[in-house]
N, C-alpha and C positions, 0 to 999 in steps of 0.2 A: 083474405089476410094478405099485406105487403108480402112478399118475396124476400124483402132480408128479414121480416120476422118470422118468416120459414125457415131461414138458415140459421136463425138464432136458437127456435126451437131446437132443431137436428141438432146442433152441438151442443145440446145439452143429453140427449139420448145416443149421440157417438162419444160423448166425453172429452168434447172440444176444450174442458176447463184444465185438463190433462197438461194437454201443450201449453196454454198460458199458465199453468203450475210450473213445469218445463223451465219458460221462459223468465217467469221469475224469479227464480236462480241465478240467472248471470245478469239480472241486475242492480247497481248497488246504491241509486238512491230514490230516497221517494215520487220524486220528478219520472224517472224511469218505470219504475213499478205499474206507478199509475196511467202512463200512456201502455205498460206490456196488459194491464187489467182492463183495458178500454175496447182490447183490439177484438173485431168480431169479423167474419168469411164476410165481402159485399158479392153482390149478384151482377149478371154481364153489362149493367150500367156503367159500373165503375171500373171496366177492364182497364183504363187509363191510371188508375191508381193501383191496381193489380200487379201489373206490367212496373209503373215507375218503384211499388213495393222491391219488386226483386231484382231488379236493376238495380238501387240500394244496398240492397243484401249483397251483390255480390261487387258491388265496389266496395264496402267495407271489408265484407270478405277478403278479401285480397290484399285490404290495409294492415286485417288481423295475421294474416301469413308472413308478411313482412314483416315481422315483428311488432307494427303499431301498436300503440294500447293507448286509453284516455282516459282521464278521472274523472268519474261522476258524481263518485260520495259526496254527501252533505248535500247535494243543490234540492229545493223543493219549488214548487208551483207558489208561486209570489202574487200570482193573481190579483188576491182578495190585498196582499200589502199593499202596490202598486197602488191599487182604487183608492186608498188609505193618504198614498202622498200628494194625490193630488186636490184635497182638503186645504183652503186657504188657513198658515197658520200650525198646520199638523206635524206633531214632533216624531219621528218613529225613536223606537227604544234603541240602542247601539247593537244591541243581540239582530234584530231585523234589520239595521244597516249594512251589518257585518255580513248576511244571508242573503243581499242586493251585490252588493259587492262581489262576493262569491260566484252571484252569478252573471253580471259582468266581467269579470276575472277568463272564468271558463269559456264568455261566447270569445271573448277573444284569442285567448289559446286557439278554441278549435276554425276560427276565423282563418288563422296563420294557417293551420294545416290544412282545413280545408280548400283555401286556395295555394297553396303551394306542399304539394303533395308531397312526402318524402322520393328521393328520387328510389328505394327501391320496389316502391308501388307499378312502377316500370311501365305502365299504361296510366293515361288520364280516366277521370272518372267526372263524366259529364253529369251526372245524376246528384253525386254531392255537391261536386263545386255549383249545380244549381242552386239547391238545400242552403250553402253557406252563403251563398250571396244574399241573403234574408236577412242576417245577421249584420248588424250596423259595426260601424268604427267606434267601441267604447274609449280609446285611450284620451280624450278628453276628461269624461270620467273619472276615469280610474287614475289619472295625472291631478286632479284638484283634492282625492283622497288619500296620495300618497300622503303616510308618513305621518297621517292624520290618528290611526286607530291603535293601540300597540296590540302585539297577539294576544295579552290577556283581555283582550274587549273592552277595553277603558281606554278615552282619548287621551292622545300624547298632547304632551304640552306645546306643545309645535300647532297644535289646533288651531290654535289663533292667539297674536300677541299680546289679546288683555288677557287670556289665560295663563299664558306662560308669567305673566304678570301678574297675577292674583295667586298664583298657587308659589312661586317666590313669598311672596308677602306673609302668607298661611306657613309657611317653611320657617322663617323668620319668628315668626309669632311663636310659634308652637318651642322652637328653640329656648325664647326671651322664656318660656312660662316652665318650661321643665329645668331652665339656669333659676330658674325661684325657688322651685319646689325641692328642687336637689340641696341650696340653702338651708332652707325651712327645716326638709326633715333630718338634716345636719344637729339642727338648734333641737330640733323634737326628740332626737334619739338618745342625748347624753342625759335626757330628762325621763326616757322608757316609757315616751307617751305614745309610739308609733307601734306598729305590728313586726311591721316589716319596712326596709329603708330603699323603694320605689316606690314608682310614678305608675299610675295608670288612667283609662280613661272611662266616663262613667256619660252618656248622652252627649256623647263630643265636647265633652269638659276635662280638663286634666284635675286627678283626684289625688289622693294620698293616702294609704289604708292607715286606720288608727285603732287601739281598742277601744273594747266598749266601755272599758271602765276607766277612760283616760280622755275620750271623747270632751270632757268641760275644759278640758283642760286645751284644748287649739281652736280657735276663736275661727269660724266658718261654717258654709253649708252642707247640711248633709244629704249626700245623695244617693243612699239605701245603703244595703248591709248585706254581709255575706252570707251563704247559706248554713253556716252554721249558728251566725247571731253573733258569735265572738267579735266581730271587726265589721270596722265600720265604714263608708269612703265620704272623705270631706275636702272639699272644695276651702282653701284658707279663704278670707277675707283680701288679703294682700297680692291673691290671683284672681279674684272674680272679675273686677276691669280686664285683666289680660283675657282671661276666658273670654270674656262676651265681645272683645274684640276679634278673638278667634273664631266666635260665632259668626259673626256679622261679615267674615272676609271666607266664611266657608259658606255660606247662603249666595254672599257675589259669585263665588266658584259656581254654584248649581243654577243662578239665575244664567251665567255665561254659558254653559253647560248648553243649557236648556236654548237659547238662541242660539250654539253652532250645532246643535240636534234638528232645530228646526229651516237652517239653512242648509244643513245637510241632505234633509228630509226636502225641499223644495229642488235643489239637484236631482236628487234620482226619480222626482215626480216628473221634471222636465224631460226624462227617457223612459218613462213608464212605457208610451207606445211600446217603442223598440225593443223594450228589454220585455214586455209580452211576449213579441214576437220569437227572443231569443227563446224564452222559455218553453216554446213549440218546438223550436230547431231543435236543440238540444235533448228536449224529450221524445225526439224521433232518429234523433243520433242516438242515441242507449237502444231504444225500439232495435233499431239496424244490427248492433251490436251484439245486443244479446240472440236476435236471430243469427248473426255468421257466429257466433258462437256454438251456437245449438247444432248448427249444421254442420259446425266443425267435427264435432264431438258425436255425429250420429251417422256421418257418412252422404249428408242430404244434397239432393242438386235441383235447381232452380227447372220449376216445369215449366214444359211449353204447354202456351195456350193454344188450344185446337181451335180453328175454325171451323173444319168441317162436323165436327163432332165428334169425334174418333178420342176413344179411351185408350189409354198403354200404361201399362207401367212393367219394369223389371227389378225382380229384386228388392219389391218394396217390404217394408215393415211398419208394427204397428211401434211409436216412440212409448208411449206408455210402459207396454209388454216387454222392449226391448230393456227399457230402465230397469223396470222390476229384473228381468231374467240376468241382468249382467250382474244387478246386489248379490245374486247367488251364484253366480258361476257359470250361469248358462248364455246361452243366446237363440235370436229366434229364428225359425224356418222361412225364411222370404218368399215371398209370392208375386208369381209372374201373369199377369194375361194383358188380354189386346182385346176389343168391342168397336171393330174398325167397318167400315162401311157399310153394310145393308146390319150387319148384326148390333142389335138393339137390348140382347137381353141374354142373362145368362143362369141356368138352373146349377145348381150347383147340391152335391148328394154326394152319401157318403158315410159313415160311422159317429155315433155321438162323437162327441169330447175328439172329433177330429179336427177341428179346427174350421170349423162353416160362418160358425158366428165371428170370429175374428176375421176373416176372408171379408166377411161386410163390413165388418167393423173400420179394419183397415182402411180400404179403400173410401169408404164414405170419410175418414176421419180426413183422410187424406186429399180428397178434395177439396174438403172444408179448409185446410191448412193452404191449398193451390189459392183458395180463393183468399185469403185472408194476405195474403202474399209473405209466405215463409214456406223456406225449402223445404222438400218432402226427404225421409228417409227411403230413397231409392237411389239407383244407378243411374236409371233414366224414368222418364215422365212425363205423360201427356194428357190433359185434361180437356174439357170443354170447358164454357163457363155457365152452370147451369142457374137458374132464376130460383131452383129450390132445390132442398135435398130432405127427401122424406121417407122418414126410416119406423117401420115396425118392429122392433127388435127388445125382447126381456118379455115380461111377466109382469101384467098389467092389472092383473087382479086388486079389484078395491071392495072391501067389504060396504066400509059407509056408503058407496056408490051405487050400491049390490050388483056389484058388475061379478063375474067368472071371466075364468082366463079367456076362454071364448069368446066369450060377448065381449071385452073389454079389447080383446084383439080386432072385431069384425069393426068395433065402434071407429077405431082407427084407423082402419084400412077403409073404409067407407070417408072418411074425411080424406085419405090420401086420394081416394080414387077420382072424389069431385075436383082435389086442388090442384094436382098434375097437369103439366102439359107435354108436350112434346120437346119441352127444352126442360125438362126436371128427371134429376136419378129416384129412382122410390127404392129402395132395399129392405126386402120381406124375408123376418127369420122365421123356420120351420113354418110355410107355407100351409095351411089344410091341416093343421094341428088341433089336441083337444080335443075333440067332436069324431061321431062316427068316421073310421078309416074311408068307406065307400062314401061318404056325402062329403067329408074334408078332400079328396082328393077330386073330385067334380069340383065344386067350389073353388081350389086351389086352382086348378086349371083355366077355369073361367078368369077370376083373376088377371093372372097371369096374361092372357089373352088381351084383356081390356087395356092393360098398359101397354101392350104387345099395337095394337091397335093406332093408339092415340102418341107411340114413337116414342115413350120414354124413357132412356136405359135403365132396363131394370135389372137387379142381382138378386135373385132367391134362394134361399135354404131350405133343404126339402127332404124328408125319405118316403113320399110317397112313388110308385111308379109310374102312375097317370101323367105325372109334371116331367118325368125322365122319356116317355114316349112322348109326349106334346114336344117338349124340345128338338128331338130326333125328326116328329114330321113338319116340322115349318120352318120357315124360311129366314133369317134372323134370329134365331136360338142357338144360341150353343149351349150342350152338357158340359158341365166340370165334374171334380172331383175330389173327395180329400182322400187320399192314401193311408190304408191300413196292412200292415205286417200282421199276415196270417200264422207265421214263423212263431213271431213273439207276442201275440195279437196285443201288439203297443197300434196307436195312429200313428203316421209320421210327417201327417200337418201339412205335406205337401201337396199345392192344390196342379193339378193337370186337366187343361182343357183339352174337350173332347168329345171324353169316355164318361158315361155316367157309375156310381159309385153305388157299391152294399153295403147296407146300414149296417150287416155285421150288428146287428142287437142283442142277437145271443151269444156271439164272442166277446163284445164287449162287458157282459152282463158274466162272463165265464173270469174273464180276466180281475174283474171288480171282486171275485171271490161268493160270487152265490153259487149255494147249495148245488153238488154234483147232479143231484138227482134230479132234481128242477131241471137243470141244462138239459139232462138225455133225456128226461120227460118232452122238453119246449121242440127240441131236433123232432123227434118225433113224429110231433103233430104239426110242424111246414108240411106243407102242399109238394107233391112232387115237384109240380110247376115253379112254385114259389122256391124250392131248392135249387132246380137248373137254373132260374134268371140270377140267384145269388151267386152258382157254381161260374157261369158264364162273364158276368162282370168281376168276378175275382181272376178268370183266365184272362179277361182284359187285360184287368189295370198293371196284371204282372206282365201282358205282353208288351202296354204302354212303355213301363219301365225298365225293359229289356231294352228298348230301341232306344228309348231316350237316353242309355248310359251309352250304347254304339255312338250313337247322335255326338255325348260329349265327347266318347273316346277321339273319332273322328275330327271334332272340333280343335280338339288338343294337338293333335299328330297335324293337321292343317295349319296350326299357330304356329307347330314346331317347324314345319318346313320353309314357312313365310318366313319366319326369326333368320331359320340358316342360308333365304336365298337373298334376305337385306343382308346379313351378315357378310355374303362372298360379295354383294352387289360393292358395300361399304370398302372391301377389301380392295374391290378391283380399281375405285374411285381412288382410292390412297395410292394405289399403284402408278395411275394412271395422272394423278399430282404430282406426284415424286418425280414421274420425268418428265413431265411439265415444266419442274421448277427447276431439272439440271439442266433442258433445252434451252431455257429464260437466261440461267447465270452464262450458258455457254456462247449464247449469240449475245447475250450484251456484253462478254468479252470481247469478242468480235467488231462490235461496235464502238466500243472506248479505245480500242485499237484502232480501227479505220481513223476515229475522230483527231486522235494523234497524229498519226500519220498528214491526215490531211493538212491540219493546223501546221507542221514542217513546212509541208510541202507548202503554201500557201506563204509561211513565213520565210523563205527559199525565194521563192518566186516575186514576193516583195524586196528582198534586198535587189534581187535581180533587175526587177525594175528601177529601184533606186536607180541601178548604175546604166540604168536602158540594155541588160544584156538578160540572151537564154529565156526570152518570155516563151519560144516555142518548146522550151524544153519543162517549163514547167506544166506547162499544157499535158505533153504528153506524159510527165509525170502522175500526172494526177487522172490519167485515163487509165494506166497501167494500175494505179492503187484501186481504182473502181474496178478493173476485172480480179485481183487478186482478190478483193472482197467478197465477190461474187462467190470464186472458186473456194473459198473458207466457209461463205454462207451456206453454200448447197453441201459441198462435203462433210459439213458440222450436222447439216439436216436427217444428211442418208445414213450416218455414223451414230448419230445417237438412234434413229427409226428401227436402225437393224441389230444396234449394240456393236457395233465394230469399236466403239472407241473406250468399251469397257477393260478398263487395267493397263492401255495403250497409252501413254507420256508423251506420245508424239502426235497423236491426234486430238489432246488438249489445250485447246486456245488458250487456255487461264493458263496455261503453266510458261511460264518465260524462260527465254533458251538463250546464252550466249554462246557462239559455237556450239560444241556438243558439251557445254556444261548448264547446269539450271542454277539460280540461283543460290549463294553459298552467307552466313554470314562473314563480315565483315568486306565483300561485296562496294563500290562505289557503283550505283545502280541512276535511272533517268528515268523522273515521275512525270507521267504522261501528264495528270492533275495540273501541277505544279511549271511543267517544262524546266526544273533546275534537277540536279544531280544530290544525292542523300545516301547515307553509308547504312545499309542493315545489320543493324545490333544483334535481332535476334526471331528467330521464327516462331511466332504465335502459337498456330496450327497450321492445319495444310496449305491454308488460303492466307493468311495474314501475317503480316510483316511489321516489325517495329524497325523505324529508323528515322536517323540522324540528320535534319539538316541544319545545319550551323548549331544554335543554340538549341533548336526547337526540334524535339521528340516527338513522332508519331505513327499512330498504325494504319496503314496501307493493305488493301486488298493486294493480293500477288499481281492481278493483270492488270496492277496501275503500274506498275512496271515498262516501262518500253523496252530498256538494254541495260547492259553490263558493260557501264562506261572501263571499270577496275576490277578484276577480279581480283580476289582475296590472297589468289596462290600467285596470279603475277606481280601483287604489292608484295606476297611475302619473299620470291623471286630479288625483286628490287632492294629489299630490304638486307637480304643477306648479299650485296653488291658491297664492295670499299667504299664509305665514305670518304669526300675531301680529304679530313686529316691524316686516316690511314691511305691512304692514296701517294699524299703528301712525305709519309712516313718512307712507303714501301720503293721511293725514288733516292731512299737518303735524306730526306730533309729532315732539321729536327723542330718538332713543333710539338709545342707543349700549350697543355688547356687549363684553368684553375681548378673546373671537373668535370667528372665525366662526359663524355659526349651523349650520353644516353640521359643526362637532365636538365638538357639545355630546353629551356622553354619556351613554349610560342608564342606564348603572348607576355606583353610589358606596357606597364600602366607608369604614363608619366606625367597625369594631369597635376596642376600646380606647380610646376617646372617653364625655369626659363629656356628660351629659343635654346640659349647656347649649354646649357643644362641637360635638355633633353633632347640634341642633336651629338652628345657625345654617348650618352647614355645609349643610342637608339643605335647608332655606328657599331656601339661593340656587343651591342645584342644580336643586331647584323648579320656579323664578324660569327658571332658564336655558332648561331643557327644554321649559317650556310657551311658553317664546317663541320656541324653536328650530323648534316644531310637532311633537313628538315626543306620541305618544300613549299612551304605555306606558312607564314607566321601572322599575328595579331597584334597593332600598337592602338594604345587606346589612349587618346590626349584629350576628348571633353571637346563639344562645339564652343564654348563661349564667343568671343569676338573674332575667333575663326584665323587668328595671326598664327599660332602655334601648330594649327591645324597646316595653313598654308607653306609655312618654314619645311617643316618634317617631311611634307610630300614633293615639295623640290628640291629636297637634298635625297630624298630617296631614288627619284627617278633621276640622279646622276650615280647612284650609286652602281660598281662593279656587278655586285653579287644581284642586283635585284633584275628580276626580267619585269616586271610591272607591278604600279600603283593602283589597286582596288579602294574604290569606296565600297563596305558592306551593304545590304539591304539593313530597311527600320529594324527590323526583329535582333539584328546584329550589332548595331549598334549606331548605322546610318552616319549621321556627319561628326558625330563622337567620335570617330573609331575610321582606322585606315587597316587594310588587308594588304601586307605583302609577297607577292610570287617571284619565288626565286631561285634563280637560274640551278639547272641539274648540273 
């Protein structure tokens, strides 16, 4: 027998229908379903498809955590349609256009996503965008349909321009013949020969309801009668022409019809290939989907495929069991083991109803699911990939067959034992069952052996103790165990390799509620022997699970120490950044400073040249500023290493010093940046400065600062000084202002003004300003043809009061605009 009809077998005997029951739950159209009902375990042939199975999974996966999601409802397997359009001549119906469409529509949705993945998928996924690349460009297509179909499933008239043309003309018609009938039964009604005074319609004919005893009386067709017999419906004479016209241009309609059906139909037959193919993509996009779903929802991670052979799992579960136990409230006991290197097989014993038969269950099912390529319900997982999985497991008994539980068990185990190989799992429940104790449990042994022999992993369930000593003395066996509370004598399902297990038959048989007396009868008559090897594996398995809870305890207390030495590790990192990033601001203080400096210097040393003088002293300038830097660089270094410069103002580069004052608002300060002078409005925070220059408002780092061209208290000094007029005043002289001195303004706008207009105008603003003590003022005249501009600034530079004509910078107003300084 093939190998995958071995593994088709096994999952029908582990209940492989489970999971694709499972799986068809999360998906939602028939296209999907029927690819999740197809899917079957392959064998180590197809590891290639194994592998690219879960690599799928978990790139979709990953789509589904991001939030992705994609609509599947409504698409179906088009197959059999497709074969259908490519029939010379062949119309499909609008329902099957509509379901082509549909799935044209979808490949290209998932087209766009699939090659351009959302960005918070945040890694590529080579596995789809292979998968999508399969998927053609429909917008062809689905461009020659727009606009074509309307949602109710009837072509829009837009279909094509004799139909918009023909269904006008039926419009028309149908108008011309209800403006008749609305006449007629006008004339019918003052005569009480009608029922009732509408139109309706009887074989796509417009009718007239009449009674029946009035009938002789309107000259036309009759075309049947109502379900009572009272009333009748008659076609006049005087609309049959119109009718049959209406006929005749409703037949055009369906002949038209019927040729854009069948142009329709010759379109999508010309993409029949592709759109097969879409219909594979797509049905393996759902497949994908509903597996990360599944695995969402059960905790499941994608196995690795073992090379060397080597079985693991941790914390697996059976999906079925877990399904059913959550409907009620519970959850399952996970099971752990490993069948790693020379060990090939595992006996496994223990108390009924403790849980042996799901321990194979599981695991086999779970294979089966590795192989099939959908993630398993565990933590972690490691498989081989085996060529068969063959399972003796239930109650086989067939009367028609005249088989007994025995015979029909041996019959099976005799087909396992010829089709095995050394690449096949066999899992045998209750081993040596049935049949004499002493000849089941030789038999069992033997067994055991032959697969033991021929390298096949095997899992057995067993209470005999032949199969628990055979374990014990050879070499690739391990004993397990299922765990019973002697306390409560519950099982507690938990399998522990190792130690082999007491079937506990009489406690379970106590527990189950038989008869006291039966039980102290059954103790009784155990064998001394047979009581100390039940007494001894019960002192086991409770020593087992003494150490295993040290085991966790210790595990926990070692999680907890690691946590609290990342913890200080993380703390000291933070630490150890923090003054990383003050040393960083402190020396590129340092540096935007030097670069100042040097730029002076340099700008210094050029006019110097200009005039050919002091070139050696710029030299030596600029050696002195390279040791000064040095000495800032290393004492900045030693200062922060040691913390000397903690809470100290003076050993802060960033902080800028004029004399023994720091910077103060309202300040006339010189931006290294910039190299021009700026008035600080107001202080940020500790580091950050808003200020003034000319027009233009800005915030500045503290150590763009170079100097304190003005401080604030010696402008305010200056300011409480006599001005000119009180100056003038306090000599005796009398001088009088129009007002105040405190509103005379700095600046005056006198664009639109003649030469001699705004050379008087400009004179006593002047006048005003220099007597107010203002030391800077603004005239703003407009560049135009640049005469007014030129008048103003040579009558200014002969003027008394003024010590110099500025042109502004662009931002100020540039050749518009003239700046005057005037004398103190």
């Amino acid at each position: 027998m093939a190998s995958a009809q071995l593994l088709h077998t096994s999952a029908r005997v582990l209940e492989f229908d489970s999971v694709r029951e499972m799986l068809l739950g999360y998906a939602s159209s028939p296209l999907g379903k029927k690819r999740i009902a197809a899917l079957q375990p392959r064998d180590a042939s197809a590891r290639p498809w194994i592998e690219r199975q879960q690599q799928l999974t978990n790139e979709i996966r990953r789509y589904f955590r991001a939030g992705g999601r994609f609509e599947f409802g409504g698409l179906l397997d088009l197959r059999t349609l497709l074969e259908k359009t490519r029939i010379e001549g062949a119309a499909l119906e609008l329902e099957e256009i509509r379901d082509a469409l549909l799935l044209a529509d979808r490949s290209a949705q998932w087209r766009e996503i699939g090659l351009h993945p959302p960005v918070s998928v945040n890694e590529p996924w080579p596995a789809v965008e292979e998968l999508t690349r399969e998927i053609a460009d429909f917008s062809g297509l689905l461009g020659y349909f727009k606009n074509k179909i309307l949602p109710d499933g009837t072509l829009d008239d837009k279909a094509s321009p004799e139909l918009s043309r023909i269904r006008r003309e039926i419009e028309k018609q149908r108008r011309a013949i209800q403006e008749s009938l609305r006449g007629y039964l006008r004339r019918l009604a003052e005569g009480g020969a009608v029922q009732d005074e509408l139109i309706t319609i009887r074989g796509e004919r417009f009718v007239i309801p009449v009674k029946l005893e009035q009938k002789r009386k309107v000259n036309g067709v009759v075309h049947g009668a109502s379900s009572s017999g009272q009333t009748v419906y008659v076609e006049p004479m005087e609309t049959i022409e119109q009718n049959n016209e209406l006929v005749r241009l409703i037949e055009e309609e369906m002949a038209e019809i019927h040729r854009i059906l069948v142009e329709m139909t010759r379109r999508i037959g010309e993409h029949a290939p592709v759109l097969a193919i879409a219909i594979d993509v797509l049905g393996e996009v759902e497949l994908q989907f509903a597996k990360a779903r599944f695995a969402e929802d059960y905790g499941c991670v994608a196995p690795i495929l073992s090379d060397s052979g080597e079985l693991a799992v941790h914390q697996a579960r059976h999906p079925a069991l877990e399904r059913n136990l959550r409907a009620k409230g519970g959850a399952v006991v996970p099971l752990s083991l490993e069948l790693t290197g020379d060990n090939r097989q595992l006996i496994i014993s223990g108390p009924n109803t403790g849980g042996k038969t799901v321990a194979l269950k599981t695991i086999g099912l779970l294979t089966l699911m590795a192989q099939s390529g959908i993630p398993v319900p565990a933590e972690r997982a490691q498989f081989p990939i085996f060529d068969s999985v063959l399972a003796d497991i239930g109650d086989y008994q067939s009367i028609e067959q005249n088989l007994s539980t025995f015979s029909a068990h041996v019959t099976n185990i005799d087909f396992i034992s010829r089709t095995a190989t050394g690449n096949s799992m066999v899992l045998l429940d209750e081993l040596g069952s049935a049949t004499d104790p002493e000849e089941g449990a030789a038999l069992a042994v033997s067994i055991a052996d032959h697969f033991r022999r021929i390298g096949a992993m095997t899992i057995v369930s067993t209470h005999h103790t032949a199969l628990k000593v055979y374990a014990a003395n050879n070499t690739g066996v391990l004993n397990a165990s299922v765990g019973f509370d002697e306390a409560t004598l519950q099982p507690t399902y938990q399998l522990r390799v190792g130690v082999p297990g007491a079937s506990a038959g009489i406690n379970i048989a106590q527990k189950l509620g038989m008869n006291a007396e039966i039980i102290a009868a059954a103790r009784q008559r155990i064998g001394t022997q047979t009581r100390d090897i039940s007494y001894f594996l019960d002192r086991l398995n409770e020593e087992v699970s003494q150490i295993e809870k040290e085991r966790a305890d210790l595990r926990t207390k070692s999680q907890e120490v690691a946590r609290e030495k990342n913890r200080l590790a993380a703390e000291g990192m933070n630490d150890q950044r923090k003054k990383v990033k003050e040393l960083e601001n402190k020396l590129d203080s340092l540096l935007r400073d030097f670069e100042y400096r040097i730029r002076e210097a340099v700008s210094a040393m050029q006019d110097r040249v200009a005039a050919q003088k002091l070139t050696k002293e710029a030299e030596r300038r600029i050696a002195k500023l390279r040791r000064e830097f040095k000495e800032q660089f290393d004492s900045a270094v030693v200062a922060h290493k040691t913390g000397a410069d903690i809470g100290d103002p003076n050993a802060r580069p960033d902080h800028v010093r004029s004399g023994a004052q720091f910077v103060e608002e309202g300040d006339t300060v010189k931006l290294k940046s910039m190299g021009r002078n700026a008035k600080v409005l107001r202080k940020l925070d500790g580091n950050i400065l808003e200020v003034e220059m000319g027009l233009m408002k800005m915030k500045v780092p503290r150590d763009d600062i170079a100097e304190v061209v003005v401080s604030a208290a010696r402008e305010r000094e200056a300011q409480s000084a006599q001005k000119p007029a009180q100056a003038a005043r306090s000599r005796g002289i009398n001088v009088s202002l129009a007002s105040s001195d405190d509103s005379a303004p700095s600046e005056i706008n006198v664009i639109g003004q003649t030469v001699d207009e705004a050379t008087e105008v400009v004179e006593k603003f002047v006048d005003r300003a220099f007597l107010a003590g203002l030391s800077r003022v603004r005239i703003v005249h407009g560049s135009g043809m640049g005469i007014l501009r030129k008048a103003l600034r040579q009558f200014l530079k002969g003027h008394p009061h003024v010590a110099g004509v500025i042109e502004p910078p662009q931002n100020e107003g540039g050749a518009g605009a003239t700046v005057v300084e005037l004398r103190g």
